[in-house]
N, C-alpha and C positions, 0 to 999 in steps of 0.2 A: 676185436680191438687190434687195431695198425700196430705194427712193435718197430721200434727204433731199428736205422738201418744202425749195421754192424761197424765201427770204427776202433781204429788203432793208428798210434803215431809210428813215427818213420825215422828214419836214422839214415844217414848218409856217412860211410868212410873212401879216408882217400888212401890206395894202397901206391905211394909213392914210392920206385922202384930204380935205382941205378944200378944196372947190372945186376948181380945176384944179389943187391941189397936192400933191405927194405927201411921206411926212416917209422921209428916210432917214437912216441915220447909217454913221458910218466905222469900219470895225472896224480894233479895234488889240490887240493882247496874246494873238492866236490864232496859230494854227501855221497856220489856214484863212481866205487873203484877207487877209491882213493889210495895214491901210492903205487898202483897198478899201471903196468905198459897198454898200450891201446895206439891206435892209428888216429891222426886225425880226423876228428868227425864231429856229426852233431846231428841235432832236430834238424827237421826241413821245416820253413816257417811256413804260414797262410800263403799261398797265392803265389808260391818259389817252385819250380817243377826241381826234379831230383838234381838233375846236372849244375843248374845253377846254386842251388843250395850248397852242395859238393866246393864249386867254385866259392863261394863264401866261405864256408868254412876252411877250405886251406887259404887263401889270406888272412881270415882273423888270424887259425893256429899257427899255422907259421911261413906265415908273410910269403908267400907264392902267387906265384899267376900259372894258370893253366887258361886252356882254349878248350870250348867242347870236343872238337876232337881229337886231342887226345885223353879224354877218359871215356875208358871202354869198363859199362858194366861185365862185371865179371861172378857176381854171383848173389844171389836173394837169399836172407836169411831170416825165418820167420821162427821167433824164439815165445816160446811159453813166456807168462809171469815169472818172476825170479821168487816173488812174494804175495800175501795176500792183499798189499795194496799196487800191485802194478800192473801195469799192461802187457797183453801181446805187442811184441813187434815187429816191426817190418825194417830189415837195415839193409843197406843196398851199398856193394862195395864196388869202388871202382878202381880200376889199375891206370894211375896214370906215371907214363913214362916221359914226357915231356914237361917242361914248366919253366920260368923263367925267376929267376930270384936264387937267394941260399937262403935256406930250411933256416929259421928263425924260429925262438920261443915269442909267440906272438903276445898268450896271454899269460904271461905269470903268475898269476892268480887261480890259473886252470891246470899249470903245466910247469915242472919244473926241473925235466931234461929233455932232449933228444939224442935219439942213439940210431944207430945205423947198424944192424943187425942180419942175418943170414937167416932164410926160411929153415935151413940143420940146427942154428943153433940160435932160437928164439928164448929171450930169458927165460926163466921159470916161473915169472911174474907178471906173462902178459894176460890178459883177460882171458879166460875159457872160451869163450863163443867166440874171440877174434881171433884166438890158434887155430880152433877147427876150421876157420872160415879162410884163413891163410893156407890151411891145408888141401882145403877142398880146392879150395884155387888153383893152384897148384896139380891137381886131380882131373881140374879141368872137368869141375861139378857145376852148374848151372842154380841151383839148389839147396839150402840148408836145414833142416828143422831140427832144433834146439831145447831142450827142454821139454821136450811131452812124447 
């Protein structure tokens, strides 16, 4: 008997960078993390390759323009279930140091600050797997696994 090929959804974050600073914001109005720092990000939709998904999601979150070239993958993070109803998955961050606009709360409804924070001193309240994964970066790790 054929067995179903193997699938997991995908995440895209933007690690939006001025100088030693990084822009995060606090999510607020989800069922996921709420209350908690995290980077801009999101699902990749049907038929969006990563970069462009990436591009959508910082103008929804907060009202930017980037160009494909300036975001440079910078690290794969493939994270175990959190729970017994979730998925593996695949989040794919990118560093972008250019863009055009000022960092805007796009969706207030998802998000209900932004802060501008230093890889030393990342609140205490940013998500688990997007510390490590700002750390690795930094590491200059190509790689993450999370959870298992």
């Amino acid at each position: 008997m054929p067995r179903d090929r193997f699938r997991l959804p995908a995440a895209v974050y933007g690690v939006l960078r001025d100088g030693e600073r990084l822009l995060m914001l606090r999510r607020a109005g989800t069922t996921f993390r709420s209350g908690q720092m995290s980077l801009p990000a999101g699902h990749l939709e049907g038929g969006e390759d990563a970069v462009a998904g990436l591009l959508r999601e910082l103008r929804e979150e907060v009202r930017v323009e980037a160009v494909p070239a300036d975001c440079r993958l910078a690290l794969l993070v493939h994270s175990a279930p959190e729970d017994e109803g979730d998925l593996e998955y695949l989040h794919l961050f990118f560093v972008v140091e250019r863009w055009s606009g000022k960092p805007v709360i796009g969706e207030p409804d998802k998000c209900s600050e932004l802060v501008w924070v230093t890889l030393s001193a990342l609140p205490a309240d940013v998500v688990d797997y997007v510390a490590d994964a700002l750390h690795a970066i930094e590491r200059g790790e190509p790689l993450l696994l999370h959870g298992w």
